[in-house]
mmCIF file of the N, C-alpha and C atoms, coordinates in Angstrom:
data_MODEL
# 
_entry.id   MODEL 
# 
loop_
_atom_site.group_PDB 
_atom_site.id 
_atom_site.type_symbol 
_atom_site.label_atom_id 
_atom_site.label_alt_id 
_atom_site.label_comp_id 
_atom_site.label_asym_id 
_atom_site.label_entity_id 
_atom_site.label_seq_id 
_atom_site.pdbx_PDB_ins_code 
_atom_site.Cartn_x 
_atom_site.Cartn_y 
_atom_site.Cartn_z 
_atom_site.occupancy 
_atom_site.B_iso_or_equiv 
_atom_site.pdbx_formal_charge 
_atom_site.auth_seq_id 
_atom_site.auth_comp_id 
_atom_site.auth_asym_id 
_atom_site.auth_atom_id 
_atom_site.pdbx_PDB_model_num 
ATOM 1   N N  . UNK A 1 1  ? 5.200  7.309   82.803  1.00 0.00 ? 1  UNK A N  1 
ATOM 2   C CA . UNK A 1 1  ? 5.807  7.380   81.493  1.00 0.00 ? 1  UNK A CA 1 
ATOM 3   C C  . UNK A 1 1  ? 6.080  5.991   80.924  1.00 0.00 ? 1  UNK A C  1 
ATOM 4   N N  . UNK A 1 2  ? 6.628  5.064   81.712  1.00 0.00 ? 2  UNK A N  1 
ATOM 5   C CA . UNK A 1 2  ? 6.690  3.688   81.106  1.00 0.00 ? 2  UNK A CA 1 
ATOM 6   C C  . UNK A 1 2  ? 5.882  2.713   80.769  1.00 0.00 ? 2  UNK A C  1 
ATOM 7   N N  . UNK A 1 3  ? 4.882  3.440   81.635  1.00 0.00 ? 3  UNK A N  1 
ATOM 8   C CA . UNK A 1 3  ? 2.995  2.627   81.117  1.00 0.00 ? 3  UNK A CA 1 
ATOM 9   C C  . UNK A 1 3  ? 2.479  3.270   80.093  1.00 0.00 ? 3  UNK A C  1 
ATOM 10  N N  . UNK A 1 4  ? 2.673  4.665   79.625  1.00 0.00 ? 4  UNK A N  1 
ATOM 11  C CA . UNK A 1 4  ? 2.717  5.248   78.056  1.00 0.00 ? 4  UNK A CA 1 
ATOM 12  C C  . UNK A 1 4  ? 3.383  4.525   77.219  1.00 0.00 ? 4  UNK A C  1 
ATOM 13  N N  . UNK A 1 5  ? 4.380  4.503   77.612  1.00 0.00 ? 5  UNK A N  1 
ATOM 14  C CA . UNK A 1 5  ? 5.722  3.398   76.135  1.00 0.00 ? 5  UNK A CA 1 
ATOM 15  C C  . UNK A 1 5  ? 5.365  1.746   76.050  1.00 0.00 ? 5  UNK A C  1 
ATOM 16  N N  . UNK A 1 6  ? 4.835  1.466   77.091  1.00 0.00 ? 6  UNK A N  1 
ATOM 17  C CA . UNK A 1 6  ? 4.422  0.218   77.519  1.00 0.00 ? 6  UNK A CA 1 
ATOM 18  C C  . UNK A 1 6  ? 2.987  -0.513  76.445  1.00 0.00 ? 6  UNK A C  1 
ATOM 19  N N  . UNK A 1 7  ? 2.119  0.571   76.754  1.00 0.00 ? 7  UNK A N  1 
ATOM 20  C CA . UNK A 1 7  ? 1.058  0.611   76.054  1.00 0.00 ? 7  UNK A CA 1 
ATOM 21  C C  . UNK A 1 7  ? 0.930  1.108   74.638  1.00 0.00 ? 7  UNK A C  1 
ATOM 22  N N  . UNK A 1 8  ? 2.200  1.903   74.355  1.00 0.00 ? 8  UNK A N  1 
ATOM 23  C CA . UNK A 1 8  ? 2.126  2.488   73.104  1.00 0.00 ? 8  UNK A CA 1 
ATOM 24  C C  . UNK A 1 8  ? 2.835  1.506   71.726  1.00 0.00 ? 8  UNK A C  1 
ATOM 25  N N  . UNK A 1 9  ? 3.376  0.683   72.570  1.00 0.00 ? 9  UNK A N  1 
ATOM 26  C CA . UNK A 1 9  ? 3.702  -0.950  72.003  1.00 0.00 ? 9  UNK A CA 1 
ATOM 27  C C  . UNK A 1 9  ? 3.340  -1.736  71.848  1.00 0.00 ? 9  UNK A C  1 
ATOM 28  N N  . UNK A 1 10 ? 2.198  -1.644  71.934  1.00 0.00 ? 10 UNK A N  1 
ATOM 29  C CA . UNK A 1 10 ? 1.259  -2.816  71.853  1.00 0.00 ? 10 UNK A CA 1 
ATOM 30  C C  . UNK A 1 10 ? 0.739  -2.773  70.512  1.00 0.00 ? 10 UNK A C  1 
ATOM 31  N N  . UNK A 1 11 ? 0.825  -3.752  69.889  1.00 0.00 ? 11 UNK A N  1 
ATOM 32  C CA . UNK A 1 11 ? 0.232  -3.803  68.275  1.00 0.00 ? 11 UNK A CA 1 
ATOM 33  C C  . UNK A 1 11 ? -1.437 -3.545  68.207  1.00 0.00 ? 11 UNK A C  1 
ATOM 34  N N  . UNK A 1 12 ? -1.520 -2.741  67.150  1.00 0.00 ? 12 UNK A N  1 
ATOM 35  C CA . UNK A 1 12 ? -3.464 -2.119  66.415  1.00 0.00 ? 12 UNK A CA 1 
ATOM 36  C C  . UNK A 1 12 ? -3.667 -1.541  66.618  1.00 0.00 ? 12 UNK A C  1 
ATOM 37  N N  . UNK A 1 13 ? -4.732 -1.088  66.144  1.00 0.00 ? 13 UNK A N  1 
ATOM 38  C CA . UNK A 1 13 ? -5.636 0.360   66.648  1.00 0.00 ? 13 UNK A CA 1 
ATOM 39  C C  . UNK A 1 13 ? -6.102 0.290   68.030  1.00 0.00 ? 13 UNK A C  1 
ATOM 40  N N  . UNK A 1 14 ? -6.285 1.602   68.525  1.00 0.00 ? 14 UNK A N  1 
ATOM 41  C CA . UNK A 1 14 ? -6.037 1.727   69.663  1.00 0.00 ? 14 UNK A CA 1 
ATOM 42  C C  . UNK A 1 14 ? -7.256 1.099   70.476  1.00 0.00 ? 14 UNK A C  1 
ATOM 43  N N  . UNK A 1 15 ? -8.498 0.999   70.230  1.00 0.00 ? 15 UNK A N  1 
ATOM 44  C CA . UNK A 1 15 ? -9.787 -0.355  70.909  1.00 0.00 ? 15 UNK A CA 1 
ATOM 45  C C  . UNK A 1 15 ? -9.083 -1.857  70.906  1.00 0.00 ? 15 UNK A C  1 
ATOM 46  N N  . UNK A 1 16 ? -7.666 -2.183  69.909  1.00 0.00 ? 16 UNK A N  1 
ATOM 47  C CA . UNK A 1 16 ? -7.159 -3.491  69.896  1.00 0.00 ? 16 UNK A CA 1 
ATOM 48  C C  . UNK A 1 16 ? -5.974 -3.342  71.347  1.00 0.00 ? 16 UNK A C  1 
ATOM 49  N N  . UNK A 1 17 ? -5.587 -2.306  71.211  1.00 0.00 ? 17 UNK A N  1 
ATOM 50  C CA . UNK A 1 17 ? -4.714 -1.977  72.098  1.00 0.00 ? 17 UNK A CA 1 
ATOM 51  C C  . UNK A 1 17 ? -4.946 -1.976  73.970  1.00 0.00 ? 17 UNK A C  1 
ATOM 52  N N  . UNK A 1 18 ? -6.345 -1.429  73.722  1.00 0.00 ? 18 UNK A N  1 
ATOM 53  C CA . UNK A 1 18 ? -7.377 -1.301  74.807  1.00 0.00 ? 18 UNK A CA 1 
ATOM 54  C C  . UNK A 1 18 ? -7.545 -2.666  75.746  1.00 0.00 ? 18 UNK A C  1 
ATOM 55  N N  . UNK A 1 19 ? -7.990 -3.616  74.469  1.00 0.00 ? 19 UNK A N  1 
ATOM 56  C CA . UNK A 1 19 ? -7.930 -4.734  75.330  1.00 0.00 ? 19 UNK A CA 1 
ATOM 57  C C  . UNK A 1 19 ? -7.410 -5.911  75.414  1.00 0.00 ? 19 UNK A C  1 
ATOM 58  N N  . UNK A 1 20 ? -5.745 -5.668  74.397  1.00 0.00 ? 20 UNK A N  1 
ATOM 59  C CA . UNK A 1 20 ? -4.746 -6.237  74.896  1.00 0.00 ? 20 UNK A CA 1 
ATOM 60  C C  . UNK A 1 20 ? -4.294 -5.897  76.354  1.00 0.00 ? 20 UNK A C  1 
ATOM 61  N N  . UNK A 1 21 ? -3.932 -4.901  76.525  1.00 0.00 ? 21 UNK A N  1 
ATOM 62  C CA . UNK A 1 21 ? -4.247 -4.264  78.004  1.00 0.00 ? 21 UNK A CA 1 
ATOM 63  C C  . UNK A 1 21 ? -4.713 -4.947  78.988  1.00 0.00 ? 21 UNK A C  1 
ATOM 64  N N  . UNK A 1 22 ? -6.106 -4.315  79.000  1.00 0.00 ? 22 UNK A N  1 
ATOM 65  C CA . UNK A 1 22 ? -7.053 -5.128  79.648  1.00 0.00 ? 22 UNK A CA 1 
ATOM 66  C C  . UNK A 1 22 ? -6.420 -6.345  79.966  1.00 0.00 ? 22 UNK A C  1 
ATOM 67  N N  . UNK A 1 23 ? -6.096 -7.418  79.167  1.00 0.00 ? 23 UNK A N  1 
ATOM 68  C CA . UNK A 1 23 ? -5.954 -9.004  79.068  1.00 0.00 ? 23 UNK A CA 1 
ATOM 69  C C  . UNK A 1 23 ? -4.635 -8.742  79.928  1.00 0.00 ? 23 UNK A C  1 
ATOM 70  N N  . UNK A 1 24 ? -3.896 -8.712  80.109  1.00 0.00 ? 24 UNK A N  1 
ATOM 71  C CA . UNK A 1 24 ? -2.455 -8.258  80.471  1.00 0.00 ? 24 UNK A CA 1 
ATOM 72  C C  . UNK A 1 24 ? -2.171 -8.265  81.527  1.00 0.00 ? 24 UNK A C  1 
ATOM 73  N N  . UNK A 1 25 ? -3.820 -6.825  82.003  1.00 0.00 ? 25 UNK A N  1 
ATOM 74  C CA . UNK A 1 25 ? -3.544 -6.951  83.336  1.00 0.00 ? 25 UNK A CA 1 
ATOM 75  C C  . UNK A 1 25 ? -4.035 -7.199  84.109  1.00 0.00 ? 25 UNK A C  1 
ATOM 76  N N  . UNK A 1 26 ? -5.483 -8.103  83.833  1.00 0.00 ? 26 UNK A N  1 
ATOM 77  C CA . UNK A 1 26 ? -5.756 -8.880  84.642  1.00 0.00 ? 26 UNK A CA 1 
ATOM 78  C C  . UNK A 1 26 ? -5.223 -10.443 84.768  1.00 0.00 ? 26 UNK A C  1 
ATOM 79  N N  . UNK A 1 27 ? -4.809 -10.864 83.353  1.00 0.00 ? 27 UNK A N  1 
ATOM 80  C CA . UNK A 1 27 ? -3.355 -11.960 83.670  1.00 0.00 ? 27 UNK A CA 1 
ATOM 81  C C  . UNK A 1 27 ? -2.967 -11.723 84.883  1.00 0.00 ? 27 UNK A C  1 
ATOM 82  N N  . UNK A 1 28 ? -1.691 -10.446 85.001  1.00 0.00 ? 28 UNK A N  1 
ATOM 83  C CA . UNK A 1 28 ? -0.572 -10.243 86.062  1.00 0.00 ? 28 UNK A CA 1 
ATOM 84  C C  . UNK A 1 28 ? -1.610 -10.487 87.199  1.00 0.00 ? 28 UNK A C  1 
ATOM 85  N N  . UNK A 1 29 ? -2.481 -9.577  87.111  1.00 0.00 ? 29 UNK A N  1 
ATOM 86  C CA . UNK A 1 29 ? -3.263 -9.647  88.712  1.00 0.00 ? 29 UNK A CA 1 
ATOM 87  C C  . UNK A 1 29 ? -2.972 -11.381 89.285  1.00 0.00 ? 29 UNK A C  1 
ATOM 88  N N  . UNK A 1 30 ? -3.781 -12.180 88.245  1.00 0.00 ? 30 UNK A N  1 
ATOM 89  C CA . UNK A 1 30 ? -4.184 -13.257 88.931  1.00 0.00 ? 30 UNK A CA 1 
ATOM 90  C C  . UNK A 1 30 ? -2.962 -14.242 89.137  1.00 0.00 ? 30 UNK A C  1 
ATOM 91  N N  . UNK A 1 31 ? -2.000 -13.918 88.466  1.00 0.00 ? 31 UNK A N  1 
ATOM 92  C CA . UNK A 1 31 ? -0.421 -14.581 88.308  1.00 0.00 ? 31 UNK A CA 1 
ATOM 93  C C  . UNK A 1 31 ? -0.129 -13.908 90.101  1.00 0.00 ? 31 UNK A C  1 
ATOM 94  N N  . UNK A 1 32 ? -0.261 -12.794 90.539  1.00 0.00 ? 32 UNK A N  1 
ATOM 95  C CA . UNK A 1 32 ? -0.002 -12.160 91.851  1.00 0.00 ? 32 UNK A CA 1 
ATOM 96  C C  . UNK A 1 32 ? -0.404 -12.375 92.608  1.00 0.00 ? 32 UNK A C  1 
ATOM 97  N N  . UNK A 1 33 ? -1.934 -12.806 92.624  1.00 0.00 ? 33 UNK A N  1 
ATOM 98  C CA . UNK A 1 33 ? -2.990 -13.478 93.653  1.00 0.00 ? 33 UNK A CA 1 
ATOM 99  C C  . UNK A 1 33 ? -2.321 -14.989 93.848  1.00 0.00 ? 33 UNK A C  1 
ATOM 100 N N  . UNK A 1 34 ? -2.274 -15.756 92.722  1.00 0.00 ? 34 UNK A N  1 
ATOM 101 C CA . UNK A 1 34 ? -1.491 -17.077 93.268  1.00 0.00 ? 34 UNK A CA 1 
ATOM 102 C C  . UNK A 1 34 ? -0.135 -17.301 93.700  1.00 0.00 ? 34 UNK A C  1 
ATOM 103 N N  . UNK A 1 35 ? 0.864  -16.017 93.005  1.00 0.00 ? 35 UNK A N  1 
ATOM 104 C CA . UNK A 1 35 ? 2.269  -16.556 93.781  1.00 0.00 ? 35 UNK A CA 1 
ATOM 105 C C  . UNK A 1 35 ? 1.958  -15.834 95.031  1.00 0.00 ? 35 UNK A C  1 
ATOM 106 N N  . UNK A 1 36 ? 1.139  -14.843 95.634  1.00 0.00 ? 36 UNK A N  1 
ATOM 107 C CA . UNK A 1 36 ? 0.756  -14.173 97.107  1.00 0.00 ? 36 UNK A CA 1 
ATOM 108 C C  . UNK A 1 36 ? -0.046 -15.604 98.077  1.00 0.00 ? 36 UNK A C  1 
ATOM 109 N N  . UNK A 1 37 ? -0.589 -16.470 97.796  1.00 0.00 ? 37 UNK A N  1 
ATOM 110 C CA . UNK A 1 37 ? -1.462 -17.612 97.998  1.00 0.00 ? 37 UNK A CA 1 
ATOM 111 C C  . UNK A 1 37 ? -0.142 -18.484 98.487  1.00 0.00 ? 37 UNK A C  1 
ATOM 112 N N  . UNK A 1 38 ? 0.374  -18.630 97.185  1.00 0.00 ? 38 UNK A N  1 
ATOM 113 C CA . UNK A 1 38 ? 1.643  -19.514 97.279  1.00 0.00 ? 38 UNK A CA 1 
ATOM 114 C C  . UNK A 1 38 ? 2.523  -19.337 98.627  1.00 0.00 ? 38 UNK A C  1 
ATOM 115 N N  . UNK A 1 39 ? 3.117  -18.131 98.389  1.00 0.00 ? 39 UNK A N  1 
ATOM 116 C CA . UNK A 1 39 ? 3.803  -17.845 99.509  1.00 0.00 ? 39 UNK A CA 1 
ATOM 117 C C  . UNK A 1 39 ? 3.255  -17.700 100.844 1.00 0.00 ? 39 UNK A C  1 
ATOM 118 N N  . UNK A 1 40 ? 2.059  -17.212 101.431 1.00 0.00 ? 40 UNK A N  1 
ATOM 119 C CA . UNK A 1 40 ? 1.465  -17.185 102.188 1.00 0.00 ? 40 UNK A CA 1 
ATOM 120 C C  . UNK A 1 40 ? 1.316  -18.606 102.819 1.00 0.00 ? 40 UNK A C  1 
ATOM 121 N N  . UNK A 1 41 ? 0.825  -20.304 102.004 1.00 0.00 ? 41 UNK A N  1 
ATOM 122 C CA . UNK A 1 41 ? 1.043  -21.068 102.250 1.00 0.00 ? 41 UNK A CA 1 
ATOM 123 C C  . UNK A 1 41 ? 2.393  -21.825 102.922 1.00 0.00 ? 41 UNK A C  1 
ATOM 124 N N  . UNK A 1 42 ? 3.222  -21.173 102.310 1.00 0.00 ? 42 UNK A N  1 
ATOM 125 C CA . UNK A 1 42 ? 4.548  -22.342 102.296 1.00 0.00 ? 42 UNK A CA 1 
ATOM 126 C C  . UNK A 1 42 ? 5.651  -21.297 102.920 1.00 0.00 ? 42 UNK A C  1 
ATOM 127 N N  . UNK A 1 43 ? 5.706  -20.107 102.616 1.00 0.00 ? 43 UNK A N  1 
ATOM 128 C CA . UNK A 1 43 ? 6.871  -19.192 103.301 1.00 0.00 ? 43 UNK A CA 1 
ATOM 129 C C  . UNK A 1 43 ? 6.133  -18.623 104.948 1.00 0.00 ? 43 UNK A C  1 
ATOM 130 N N  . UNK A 1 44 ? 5.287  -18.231 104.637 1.00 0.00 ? 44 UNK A N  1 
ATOM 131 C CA . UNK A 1 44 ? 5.103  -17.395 106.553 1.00 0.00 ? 44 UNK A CA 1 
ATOM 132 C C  . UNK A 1 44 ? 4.482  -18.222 107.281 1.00 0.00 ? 44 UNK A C  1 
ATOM 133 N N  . UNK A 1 45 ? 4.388  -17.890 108.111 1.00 0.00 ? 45 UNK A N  1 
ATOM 134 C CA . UNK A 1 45 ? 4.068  -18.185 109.601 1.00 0.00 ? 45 UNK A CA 1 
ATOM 135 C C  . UNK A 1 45 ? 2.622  -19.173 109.672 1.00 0.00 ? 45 UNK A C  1 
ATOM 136 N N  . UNK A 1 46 ? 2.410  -20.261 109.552 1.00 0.00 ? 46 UNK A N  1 
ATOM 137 C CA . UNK A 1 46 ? 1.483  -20.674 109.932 1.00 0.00 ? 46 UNK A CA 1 
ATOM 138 C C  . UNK A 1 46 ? 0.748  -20.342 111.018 1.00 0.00 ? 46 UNK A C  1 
ATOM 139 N N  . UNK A 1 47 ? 0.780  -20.015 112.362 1.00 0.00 ? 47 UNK A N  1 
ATOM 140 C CA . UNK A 1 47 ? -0.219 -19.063 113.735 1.00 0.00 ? 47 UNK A CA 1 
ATOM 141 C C  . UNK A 1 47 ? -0.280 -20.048 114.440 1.00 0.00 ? 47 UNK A C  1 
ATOM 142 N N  . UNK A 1 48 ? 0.807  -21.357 113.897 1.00 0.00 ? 48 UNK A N  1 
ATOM 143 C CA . UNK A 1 48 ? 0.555  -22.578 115.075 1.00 0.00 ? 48 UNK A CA 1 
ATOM 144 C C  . UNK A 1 48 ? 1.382  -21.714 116.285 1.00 0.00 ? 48 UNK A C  1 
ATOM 145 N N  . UNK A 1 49 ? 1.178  -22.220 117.591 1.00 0.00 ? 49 UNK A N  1 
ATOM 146 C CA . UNK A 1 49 ? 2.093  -21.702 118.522 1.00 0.00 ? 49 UNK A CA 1 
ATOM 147 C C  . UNK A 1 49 ? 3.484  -22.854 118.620 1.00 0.00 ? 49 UNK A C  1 
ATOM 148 N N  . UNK A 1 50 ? 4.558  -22.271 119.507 1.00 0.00 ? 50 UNK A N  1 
ATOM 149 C CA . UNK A 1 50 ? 5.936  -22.659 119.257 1.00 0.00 ? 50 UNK A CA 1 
ATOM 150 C C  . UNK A 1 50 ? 5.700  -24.073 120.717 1.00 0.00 ? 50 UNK A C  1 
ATOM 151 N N  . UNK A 1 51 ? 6.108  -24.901 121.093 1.00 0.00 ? 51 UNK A N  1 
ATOM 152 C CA . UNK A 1 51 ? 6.006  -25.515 121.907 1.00 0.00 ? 51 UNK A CA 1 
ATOM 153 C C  . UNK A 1 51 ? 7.588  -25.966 122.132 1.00 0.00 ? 51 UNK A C  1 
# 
């Protein structure tokens, strides 16, 4: 329901709407792929062993 209201907010006819969308969410994706990169780098576990 909130990806209906979400999308139903989006300004134009609905092919403008389509691929505002589109743009949106492959933005977020790649905004997710790098803070997941990010953190993976600098927050967990590198696999060195403990000595």
């Amino acid at each position: 329901m909130m990806a209906r209201r979400m999308f139903r907010a989006l300004p134009g006819p609905l092919p403008v709407r389509i691929i505002l969308a589109t743009i949106i969410f492959v933005v977020a994706f790649i905004a997710l792929m790098f803070a997941y990169d990010w953190m993976g780098a600098n927050l967990l576990d590198s696999g060195g062993t403990i000595s």
